[in-house]
Z-matrix of the N, CA and C atoms (Angstrom, degrees):
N
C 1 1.459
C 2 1.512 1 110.85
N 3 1.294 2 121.16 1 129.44
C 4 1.613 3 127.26 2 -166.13
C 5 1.759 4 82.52 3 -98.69
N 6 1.600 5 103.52 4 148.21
C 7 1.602 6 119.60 5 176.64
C 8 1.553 7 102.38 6 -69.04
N 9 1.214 8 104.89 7 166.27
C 10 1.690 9 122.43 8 -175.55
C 11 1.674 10 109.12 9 65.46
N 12 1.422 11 140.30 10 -9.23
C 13 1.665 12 150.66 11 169.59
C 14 1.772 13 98.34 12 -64.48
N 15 1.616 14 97.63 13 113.64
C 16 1.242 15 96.56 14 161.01
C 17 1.230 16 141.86 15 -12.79
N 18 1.322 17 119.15 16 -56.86
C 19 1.379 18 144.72 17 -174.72
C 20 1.583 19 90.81 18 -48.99
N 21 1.314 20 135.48 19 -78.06
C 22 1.446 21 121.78 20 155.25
C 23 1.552 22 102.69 21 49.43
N 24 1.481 23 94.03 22 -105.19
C 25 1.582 24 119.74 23 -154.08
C 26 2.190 25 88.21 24 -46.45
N 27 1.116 26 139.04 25 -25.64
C 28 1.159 27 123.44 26 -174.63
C 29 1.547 28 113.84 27 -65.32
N 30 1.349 29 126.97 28 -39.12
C 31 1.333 30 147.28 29 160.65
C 32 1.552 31 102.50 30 -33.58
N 33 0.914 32 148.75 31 -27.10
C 34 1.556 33 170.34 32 175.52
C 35 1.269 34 120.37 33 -55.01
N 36 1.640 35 129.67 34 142.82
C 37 1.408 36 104.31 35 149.34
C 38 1.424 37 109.96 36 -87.34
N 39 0.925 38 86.99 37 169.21
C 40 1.781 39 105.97 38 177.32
C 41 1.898 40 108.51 39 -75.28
N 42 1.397 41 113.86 40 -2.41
C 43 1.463 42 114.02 41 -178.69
C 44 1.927 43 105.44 42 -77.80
N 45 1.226 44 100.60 43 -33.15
C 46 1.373 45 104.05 44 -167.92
C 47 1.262 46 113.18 45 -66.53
N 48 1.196 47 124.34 46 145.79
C 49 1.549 48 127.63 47 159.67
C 50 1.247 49 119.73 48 -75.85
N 51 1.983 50 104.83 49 159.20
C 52 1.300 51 100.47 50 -175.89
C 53 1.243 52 123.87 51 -47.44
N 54 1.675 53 102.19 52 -40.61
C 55 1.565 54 95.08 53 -159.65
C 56 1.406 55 109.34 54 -69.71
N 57 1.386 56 121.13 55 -22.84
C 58 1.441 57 120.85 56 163.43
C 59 1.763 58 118.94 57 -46.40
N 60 1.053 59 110.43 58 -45.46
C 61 1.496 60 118.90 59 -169.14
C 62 1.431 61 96.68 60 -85.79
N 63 1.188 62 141.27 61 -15.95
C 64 1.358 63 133.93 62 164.07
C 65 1.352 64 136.83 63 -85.44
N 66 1.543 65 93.94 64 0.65
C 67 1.670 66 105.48 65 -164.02
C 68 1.495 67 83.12 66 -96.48
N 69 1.700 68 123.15 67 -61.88
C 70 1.221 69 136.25 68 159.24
C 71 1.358 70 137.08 69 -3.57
N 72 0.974 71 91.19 70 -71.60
C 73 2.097 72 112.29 71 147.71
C 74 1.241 73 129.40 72 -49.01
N 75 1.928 74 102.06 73 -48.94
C 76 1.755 75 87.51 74 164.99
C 77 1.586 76 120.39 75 -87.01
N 78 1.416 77 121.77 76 -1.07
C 79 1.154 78 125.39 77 165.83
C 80 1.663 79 115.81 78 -70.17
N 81 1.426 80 112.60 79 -26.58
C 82 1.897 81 115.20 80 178.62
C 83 1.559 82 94.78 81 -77.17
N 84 1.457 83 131.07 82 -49.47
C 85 1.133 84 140.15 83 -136.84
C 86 1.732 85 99.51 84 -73.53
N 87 1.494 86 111.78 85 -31.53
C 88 1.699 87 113.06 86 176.38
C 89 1.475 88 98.96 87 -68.78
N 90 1.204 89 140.36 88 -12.10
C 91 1.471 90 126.12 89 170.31
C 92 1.697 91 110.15 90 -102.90
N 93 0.916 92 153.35 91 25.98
C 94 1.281 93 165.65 92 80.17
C 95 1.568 94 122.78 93 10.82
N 96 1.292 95 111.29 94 129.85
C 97 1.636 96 109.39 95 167.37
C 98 1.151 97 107.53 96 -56.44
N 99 1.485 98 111.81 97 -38.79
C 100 1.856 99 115.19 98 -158.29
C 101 1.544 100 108.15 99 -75.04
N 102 1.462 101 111.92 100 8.70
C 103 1.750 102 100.51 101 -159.86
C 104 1.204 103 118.08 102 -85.01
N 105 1.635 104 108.26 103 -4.67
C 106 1.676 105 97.74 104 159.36
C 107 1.631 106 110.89 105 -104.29
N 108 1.169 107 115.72 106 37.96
C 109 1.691 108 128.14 107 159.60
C 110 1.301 109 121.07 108 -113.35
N 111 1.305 110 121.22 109 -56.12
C 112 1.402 111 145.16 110 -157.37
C 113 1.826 112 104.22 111 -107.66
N 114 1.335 113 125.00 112 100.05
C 115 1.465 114 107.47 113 -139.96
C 116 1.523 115 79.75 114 -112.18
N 117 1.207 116 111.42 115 -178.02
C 118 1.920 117 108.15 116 -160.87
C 119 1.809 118 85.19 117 -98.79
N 120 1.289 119 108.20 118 167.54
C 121 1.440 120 96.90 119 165.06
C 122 1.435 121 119.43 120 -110.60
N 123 1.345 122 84.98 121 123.71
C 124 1.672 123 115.44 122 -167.72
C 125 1.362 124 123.54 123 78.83
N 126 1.224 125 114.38 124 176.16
C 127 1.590 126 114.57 125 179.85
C 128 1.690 127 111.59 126 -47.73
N 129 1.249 128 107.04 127 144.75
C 130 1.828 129 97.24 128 -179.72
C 131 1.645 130 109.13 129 -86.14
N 132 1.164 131 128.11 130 140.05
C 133 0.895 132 131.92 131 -164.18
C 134 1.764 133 128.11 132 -106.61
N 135 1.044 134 148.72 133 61.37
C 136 1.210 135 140.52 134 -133.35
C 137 1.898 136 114.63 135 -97.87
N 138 1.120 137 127.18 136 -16.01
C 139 1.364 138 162.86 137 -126.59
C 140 1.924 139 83.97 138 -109.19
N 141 1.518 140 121.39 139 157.31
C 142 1.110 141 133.70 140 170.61
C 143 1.441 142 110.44 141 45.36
N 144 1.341 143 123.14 142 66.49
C 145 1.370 144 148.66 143 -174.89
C 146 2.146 145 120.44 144 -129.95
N 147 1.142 146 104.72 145 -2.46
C 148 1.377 147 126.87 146 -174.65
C 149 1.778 148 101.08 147 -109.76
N 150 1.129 149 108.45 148 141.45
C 151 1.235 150 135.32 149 142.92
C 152 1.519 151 135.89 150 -115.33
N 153 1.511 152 116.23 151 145.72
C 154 1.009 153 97.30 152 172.67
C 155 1.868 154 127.64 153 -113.27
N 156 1.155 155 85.60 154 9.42
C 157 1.414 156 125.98 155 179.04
C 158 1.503 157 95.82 156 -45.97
N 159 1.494 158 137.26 157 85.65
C 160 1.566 159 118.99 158 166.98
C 161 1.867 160 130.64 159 -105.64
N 162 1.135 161 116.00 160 130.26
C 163 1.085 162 118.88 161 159.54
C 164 1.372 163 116.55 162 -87.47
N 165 1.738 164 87.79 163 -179.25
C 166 1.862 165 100.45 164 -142.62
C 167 1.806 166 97.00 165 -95.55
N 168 1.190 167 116.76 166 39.34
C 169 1.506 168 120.27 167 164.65
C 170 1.223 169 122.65 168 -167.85
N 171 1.481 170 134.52 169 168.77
C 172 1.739 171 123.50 170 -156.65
C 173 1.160 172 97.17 171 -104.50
N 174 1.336 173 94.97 172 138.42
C 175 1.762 174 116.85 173 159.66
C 176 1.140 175 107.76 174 -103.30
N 177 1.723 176 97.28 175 151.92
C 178 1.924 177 105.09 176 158.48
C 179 1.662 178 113.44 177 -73.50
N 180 1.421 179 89.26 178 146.78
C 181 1.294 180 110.86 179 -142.94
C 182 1.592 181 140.48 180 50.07
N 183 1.598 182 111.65 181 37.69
C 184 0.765 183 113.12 182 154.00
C 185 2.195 184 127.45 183 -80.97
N 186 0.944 185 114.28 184 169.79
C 187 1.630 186 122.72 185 -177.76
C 188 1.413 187 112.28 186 -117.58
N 189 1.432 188 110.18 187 99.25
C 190 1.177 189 125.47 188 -178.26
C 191 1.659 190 137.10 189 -103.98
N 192 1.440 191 127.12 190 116.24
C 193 1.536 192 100.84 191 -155.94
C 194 1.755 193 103.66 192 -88.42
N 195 1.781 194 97.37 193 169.47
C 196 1.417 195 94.10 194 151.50
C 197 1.610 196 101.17 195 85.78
N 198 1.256 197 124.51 196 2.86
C 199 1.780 198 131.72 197 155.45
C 200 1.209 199 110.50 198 -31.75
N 201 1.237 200 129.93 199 150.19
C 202 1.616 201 138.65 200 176.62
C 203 1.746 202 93.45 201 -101.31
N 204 1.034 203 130.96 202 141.95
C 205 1.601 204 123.17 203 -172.53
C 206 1.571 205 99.90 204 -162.67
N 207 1.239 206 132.15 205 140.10
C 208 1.445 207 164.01 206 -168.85
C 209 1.808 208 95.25 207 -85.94
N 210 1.314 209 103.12 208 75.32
C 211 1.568 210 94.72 209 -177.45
C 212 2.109 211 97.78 210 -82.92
N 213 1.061 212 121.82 211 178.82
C 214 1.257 213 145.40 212 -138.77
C 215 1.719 214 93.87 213 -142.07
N 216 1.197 215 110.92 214 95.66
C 217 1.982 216 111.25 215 174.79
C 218 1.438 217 89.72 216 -84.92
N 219 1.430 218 120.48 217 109.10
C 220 1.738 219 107.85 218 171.92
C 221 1.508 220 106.16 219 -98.80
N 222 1.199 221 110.15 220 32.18
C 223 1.611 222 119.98 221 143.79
C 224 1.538 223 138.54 222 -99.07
N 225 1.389 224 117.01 223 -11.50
C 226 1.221 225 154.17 224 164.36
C 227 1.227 226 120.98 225 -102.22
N 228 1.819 227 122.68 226 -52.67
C 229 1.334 228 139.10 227 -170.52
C 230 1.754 229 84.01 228 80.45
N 231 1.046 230 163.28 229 36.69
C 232 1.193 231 150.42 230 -176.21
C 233 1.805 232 94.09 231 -107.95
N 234 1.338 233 123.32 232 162.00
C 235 1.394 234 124.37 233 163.10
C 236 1.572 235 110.76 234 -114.50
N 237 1.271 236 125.37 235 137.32
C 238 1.129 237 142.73 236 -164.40
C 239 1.235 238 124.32 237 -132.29
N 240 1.525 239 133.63 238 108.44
C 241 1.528 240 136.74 239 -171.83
C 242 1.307 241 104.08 240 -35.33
N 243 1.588 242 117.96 241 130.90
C 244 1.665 243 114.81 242 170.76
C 245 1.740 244 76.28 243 -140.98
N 246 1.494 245 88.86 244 -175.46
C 247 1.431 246 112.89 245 153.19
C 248 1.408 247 113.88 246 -139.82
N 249 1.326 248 101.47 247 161.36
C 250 2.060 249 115.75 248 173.21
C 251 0.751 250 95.99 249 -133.35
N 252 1.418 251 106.07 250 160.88
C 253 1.575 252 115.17 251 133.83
C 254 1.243 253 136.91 252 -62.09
N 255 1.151 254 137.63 253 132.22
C 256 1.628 255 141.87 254 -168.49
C 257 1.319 256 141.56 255 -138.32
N 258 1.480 257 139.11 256 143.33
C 259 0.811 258 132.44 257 -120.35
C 260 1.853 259 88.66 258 -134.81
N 261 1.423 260 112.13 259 118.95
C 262 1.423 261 105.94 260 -169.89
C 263 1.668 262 126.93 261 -80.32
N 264 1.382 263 128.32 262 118.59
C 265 1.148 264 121.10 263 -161.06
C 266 1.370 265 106.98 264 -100.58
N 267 1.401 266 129.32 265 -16.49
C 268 1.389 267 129.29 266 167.48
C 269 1.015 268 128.61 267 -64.60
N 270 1.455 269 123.91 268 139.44
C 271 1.498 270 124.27 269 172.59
C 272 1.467 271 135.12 270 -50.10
N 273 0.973 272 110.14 271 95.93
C 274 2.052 273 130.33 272 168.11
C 275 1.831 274 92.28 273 22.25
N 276 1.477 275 101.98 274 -66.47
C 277 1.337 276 116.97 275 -156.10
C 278 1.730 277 113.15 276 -52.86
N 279 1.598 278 97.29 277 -56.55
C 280 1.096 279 107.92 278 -170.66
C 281 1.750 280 127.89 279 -74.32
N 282 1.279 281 106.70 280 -12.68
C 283 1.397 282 111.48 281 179.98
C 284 1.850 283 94.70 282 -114.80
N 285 1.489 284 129.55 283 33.40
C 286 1.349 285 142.40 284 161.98
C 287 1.285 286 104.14 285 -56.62
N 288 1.355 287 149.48 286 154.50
C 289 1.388 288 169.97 287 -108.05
C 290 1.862 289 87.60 288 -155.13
N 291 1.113 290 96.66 289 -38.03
C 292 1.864 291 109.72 290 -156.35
C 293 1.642 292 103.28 291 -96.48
N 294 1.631 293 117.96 292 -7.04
C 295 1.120 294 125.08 293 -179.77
C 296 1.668 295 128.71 294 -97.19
N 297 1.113 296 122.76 295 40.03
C 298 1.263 297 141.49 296 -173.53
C 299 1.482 298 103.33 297 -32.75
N 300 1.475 299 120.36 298 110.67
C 301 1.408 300 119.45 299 171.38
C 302 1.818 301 97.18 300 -108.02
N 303 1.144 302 116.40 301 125.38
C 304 1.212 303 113.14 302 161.69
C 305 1.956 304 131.13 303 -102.07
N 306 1.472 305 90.79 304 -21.43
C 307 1.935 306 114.64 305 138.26
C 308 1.041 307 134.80 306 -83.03
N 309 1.242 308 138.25 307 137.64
C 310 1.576 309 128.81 308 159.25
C 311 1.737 310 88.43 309 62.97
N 312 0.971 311 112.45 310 46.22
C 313 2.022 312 89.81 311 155.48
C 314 1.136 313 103.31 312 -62.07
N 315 1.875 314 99.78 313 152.72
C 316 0.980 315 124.46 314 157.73
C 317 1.300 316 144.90 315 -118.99
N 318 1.203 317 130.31 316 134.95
C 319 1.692 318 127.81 317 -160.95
C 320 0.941 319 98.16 318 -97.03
N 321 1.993 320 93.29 319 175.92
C 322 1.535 321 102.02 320 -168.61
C 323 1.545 322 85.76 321 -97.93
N 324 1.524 323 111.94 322 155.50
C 325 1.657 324 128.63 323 145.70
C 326 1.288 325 118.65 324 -98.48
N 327 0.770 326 105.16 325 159.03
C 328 1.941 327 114.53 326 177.70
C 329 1.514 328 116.06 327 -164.41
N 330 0.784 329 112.23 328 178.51
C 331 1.959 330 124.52 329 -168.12
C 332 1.667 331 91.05 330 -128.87
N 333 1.225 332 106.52 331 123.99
C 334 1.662 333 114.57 332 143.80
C 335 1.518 334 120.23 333 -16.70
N 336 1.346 335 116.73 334 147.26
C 337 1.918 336 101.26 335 161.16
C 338 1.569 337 91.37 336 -156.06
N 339 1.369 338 120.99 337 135.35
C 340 1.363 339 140.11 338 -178.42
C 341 1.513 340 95.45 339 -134.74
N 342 1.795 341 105.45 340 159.29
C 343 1.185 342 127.20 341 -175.36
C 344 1.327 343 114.24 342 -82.04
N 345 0.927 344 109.12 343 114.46
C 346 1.928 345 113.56 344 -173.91
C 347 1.506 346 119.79 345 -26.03
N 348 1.516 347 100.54 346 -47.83
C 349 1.324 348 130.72 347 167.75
C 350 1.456 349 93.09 348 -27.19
N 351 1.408 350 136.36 349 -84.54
C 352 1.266 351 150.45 350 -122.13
C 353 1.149 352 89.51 351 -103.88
N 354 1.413 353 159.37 352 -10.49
C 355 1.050 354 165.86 353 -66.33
C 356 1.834 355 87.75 354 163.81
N 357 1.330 356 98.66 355 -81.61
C 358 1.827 357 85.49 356 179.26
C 359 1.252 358 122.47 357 -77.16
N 360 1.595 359 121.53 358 -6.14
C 361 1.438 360 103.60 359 175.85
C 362 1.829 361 101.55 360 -88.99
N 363 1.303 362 116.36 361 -25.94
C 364 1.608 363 106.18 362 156.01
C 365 1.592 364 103.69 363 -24.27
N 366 1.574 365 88.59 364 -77.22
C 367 2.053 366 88.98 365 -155.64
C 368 1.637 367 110.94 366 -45.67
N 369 1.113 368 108.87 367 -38.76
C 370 1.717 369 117.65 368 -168.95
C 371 1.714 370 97.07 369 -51.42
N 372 1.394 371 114.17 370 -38.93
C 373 1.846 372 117.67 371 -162.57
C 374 1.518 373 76.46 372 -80.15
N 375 1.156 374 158.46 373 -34.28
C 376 1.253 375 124.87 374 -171.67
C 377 1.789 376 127.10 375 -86.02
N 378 1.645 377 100.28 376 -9.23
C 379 1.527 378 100.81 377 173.71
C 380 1.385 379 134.36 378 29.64
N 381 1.356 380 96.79 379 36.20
C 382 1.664 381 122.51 380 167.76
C 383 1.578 382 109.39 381 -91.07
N 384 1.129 383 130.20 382 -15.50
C 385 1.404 384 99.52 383 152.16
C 386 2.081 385 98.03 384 -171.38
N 387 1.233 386 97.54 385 143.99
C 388 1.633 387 122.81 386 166.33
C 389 1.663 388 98.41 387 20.35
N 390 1.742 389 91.54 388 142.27
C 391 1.681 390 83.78 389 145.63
C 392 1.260 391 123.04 390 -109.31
N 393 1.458 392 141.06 391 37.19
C 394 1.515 393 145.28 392 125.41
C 395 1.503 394 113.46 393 -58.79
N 396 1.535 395 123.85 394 -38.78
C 397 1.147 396 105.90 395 179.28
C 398 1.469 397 112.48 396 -82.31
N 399 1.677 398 132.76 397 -26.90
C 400 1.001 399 129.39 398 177.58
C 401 1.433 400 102.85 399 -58.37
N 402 1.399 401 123.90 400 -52.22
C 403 1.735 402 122.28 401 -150.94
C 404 1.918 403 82.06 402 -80.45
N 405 1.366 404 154.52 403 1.38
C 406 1.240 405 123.53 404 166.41
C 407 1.553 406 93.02 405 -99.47
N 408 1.244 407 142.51 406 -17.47
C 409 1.098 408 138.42 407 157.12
C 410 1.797 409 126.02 408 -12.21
N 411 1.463 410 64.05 409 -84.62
C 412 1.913 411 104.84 410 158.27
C 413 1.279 412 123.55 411 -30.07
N 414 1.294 413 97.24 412 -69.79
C 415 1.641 414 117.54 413 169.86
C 416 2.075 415 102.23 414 -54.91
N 417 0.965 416 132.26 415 -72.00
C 418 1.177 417 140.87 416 -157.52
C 419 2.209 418 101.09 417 -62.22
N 420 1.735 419 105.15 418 -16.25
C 421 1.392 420 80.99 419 -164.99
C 422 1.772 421 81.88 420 -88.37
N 423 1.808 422 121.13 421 -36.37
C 424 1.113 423 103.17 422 -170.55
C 425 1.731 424 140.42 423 -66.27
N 426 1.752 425 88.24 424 -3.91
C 427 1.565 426 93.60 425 178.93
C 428 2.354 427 90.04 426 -89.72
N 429 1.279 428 120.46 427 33.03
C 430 1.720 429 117.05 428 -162.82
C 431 1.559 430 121.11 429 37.20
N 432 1.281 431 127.63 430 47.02
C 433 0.813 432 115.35 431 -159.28
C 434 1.939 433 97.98 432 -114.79
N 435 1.179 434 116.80 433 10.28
C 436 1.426 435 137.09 434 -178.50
C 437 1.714 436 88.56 435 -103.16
N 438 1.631 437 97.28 436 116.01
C 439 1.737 438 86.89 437 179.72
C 440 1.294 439 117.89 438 -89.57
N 441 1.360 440 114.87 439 4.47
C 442 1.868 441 112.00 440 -169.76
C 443 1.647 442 101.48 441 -113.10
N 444 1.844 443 101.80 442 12.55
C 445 1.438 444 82.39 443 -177.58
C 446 2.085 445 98.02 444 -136.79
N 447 1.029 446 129.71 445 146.50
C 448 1.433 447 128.94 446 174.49
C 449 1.323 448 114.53 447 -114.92
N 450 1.670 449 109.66 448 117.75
C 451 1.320 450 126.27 449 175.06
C 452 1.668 451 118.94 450 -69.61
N 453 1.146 452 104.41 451 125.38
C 454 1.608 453 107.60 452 176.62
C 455 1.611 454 126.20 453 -144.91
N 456 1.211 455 116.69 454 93.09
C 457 1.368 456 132.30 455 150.65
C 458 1.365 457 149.77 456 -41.64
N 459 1.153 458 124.16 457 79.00
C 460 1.180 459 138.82 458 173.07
C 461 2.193 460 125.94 459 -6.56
N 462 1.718 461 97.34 460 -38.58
C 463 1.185 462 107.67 461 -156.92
C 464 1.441 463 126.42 462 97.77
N 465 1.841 464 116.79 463 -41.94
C 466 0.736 465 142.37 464 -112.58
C 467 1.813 466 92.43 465 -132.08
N 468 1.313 467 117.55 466 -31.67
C 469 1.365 468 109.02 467 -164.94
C 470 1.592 469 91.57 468 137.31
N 471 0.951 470 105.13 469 -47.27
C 472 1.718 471 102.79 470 -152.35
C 473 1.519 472 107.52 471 -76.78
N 474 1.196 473 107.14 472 145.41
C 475 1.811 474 104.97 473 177.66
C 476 1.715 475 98.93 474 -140.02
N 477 1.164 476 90.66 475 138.08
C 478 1.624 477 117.47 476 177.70
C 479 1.526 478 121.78 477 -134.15
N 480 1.716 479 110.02 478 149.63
C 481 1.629 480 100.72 479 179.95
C 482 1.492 481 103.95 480 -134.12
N 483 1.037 482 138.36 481 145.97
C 484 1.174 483 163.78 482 -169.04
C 485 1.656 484 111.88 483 -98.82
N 486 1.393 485 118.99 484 106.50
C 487 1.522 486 114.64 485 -160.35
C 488 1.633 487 103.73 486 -92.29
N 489 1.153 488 125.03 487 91.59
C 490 1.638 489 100.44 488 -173.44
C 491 1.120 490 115.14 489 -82.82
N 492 0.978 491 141.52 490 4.22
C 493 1.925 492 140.78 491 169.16
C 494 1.589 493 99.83 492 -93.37
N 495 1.336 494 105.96 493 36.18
C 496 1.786 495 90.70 494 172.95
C 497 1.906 496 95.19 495 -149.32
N 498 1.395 497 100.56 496 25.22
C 499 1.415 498 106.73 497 -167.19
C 500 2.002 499 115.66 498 -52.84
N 501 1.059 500 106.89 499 155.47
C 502 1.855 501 89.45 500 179.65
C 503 1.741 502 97.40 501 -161.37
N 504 1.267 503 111.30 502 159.08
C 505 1.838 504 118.09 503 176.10
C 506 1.356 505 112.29 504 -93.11
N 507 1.301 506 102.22 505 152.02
C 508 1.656 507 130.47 506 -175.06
C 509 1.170 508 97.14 507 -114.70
N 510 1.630 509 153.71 508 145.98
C 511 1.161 510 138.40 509 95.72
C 512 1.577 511 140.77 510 -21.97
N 513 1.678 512 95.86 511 108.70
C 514 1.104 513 113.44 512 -164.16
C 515 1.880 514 121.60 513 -28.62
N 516 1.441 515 78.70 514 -60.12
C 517 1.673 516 116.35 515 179.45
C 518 1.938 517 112.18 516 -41.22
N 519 1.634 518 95.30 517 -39.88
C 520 1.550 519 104.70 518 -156.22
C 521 1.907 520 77.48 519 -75.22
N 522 1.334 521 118.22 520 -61.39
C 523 1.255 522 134.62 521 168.66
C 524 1.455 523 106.46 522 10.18
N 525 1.752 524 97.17 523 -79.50
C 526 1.619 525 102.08 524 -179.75
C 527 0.847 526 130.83 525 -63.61
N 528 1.321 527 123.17 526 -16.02
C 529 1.413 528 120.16 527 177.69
C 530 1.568 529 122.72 528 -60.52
N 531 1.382 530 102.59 529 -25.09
C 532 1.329 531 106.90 530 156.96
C 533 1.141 532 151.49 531 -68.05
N 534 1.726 533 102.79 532 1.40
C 535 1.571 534 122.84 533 165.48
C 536 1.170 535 109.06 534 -51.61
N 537 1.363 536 122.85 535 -66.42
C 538 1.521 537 129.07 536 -178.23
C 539 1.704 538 114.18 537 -11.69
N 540 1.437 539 104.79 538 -59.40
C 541 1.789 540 121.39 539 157.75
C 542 0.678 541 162.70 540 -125.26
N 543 1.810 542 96.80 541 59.64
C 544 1.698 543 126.97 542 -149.14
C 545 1.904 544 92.12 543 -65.17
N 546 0.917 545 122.96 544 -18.83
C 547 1.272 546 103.99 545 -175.83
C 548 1.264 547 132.82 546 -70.98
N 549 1.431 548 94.07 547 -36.79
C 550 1.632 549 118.71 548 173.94
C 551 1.733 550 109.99 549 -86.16
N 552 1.381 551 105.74 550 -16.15
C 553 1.483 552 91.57 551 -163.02
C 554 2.190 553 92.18 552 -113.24
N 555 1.131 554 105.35 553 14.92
C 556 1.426 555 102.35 554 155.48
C 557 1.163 556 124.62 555 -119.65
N 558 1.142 557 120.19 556 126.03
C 559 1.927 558 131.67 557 151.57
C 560 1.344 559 119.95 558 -28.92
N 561 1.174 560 119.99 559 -61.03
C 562 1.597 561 117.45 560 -174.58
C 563 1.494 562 95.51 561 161.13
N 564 1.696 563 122.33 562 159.18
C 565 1.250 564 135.98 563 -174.23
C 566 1.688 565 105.96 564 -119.38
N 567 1.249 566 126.46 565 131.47
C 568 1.551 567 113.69 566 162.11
C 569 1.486 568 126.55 567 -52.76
N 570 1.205 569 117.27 568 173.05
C 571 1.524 570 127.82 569 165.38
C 572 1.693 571 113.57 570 -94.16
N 573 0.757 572 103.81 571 174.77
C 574 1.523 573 117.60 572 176.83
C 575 1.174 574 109.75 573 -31.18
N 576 1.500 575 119.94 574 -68.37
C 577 1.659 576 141.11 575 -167.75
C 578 1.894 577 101.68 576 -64.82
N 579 1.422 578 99.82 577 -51.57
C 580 1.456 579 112.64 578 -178.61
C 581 1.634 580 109.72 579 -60.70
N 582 1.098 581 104.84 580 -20.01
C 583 1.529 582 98.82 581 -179.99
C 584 2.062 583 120.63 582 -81.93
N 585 1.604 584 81.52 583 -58.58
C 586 1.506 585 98.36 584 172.78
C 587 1.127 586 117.53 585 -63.39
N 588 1.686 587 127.10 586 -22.49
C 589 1.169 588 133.73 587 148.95
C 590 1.734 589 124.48 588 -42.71
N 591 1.120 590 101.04 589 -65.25
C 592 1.941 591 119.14 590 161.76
C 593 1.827 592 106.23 591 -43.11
N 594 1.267 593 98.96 592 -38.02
C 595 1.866 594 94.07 593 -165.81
C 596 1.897 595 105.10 594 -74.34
N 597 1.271 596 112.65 595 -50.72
C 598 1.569 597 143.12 596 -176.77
C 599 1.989 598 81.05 597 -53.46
N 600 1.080 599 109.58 598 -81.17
C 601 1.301 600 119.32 599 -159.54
C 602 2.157 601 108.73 600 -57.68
N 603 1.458 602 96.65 601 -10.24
C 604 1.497 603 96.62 602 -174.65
C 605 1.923 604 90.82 603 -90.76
N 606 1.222 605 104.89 604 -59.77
C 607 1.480 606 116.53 605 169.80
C 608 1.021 607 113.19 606 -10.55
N 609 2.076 608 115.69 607 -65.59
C 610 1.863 609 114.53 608 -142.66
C 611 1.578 610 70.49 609 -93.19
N 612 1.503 611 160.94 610 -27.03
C 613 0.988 612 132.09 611 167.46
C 614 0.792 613 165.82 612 -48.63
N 615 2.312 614 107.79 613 -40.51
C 616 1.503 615 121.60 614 139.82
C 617 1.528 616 123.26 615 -87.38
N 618 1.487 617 119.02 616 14.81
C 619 1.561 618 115.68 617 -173.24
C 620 1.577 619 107.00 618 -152.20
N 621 0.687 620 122.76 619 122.20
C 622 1.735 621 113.21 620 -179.79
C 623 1.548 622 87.71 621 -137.71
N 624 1.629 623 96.14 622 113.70
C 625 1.673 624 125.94 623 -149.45
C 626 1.744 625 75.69 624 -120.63
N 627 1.241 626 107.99 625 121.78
C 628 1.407 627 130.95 626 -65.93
C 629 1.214 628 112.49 627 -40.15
N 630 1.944 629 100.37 628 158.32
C 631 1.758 630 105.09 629 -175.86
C 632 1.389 631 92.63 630 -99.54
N 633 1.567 632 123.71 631 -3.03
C 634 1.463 633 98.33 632 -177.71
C 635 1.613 634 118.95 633 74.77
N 636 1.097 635 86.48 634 31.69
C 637 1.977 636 92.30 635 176.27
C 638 1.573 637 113.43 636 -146.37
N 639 1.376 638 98.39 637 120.06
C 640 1.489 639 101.28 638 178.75
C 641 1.615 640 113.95 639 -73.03
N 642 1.298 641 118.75 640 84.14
C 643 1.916 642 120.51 641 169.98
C 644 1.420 643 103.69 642 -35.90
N 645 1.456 644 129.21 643 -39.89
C 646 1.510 645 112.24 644 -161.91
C 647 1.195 646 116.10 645 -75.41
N 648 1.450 647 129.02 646 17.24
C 649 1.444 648 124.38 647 -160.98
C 650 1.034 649 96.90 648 -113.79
């Protein structure tokens, strides 16, 4: 199935609303050959995708603080205990409290997430190139159009990005322990749109169905 094809909306649950499934669509449709033909309808919209609404266990794509993470001294090349905040890429099911694997456990993965903020004054200390090209930069990650990176908005003021080429594992187990104060020890969860948004956008990042490459050669 090629992105922007009706058929689309079947991939779906049936809980979502149209306008959910249409925003969705015009969000696949900018990665499309056809996307300077077939134009999305209306401005694309990416903004009001957060909740703060939390329940008492983790979802994928939920934002969690206080991760133990393998940061990278690229002054040393050495790795050094830090923590982030992070953004959960495993399935709901499998990192469940209620899911006892005593084979094959499975951990959680997650992606880094830093404040955009900190994020562009990085780039500014490197003064490798213009600030026209930084501010369309900018522009290009918040419409998602940067595939190794996920834009996320608060509602609120706050902007955050999600690094997915820097992905790394948690222990599941250590994970839960943070139920005790899921309140305090989560960031915020998406909505419906914000989620399937995260899934689409995790997809064209590790798979671009088709990649357009002939293997038999």
């Amino acid at each position: 199935m090629k992105f922007g094809e009706d058929n689309f909306e079947l991939l779906l649950p049936k809980y979502l609303t149209s306008e959910h499934k249409t925003r969705l669509k015009d969000f696949l449709l900018q990665f499309t050959i056809q996307r300077d033909i077939e134009k999305p309808s209306g401005e694309l919209d990416y903004s009001n995708f957060v909740t703060k609404q939390l329940c008492d266990y983790f979802k994928q794509s939920d934002l969690v603080f206080q991760i133990r993470y393998p940061h990278l001294n690229e002054e040393n090349f050495e790795f050094e205990k830090y923590y982030t905040t992070a953004i959960i890429l495993s399935n709901t099911c499998d990192i469940s409290n209620e899911n006892a694997h005593t084979l094959n456990k499975k951990q959680c993965i997650l992606a880094p997430i830093i404040e955009l903020d900190t994020y562009v004054e990085t780039l500014k200390k490197m003064k490798s190139f213009s600030n026209d090209r930084l501010s369309s930069f900018l522009s290009e990650l918040k419409l998602q159009r940067i595939t190794n990176i996920f834009y996320i908005s608060d509602n609120g003021g706050q902007e955050y990005i999600a690094l997915l080429d820097k992905i790394f594992w948690f222990p599941t187990e250590e994970l839960n322990s943070y139920l005790e104060d899921i309140k305090d020890n989560k960031l915020f969860s998406l909505t419906h749109f914000g989620y399937y948004l995260f899934l689409l956008k995790l997809t064209f990042h590790f798979s671009r169905f088709p990649e357009s490459l002939d293997r038999a050669v």
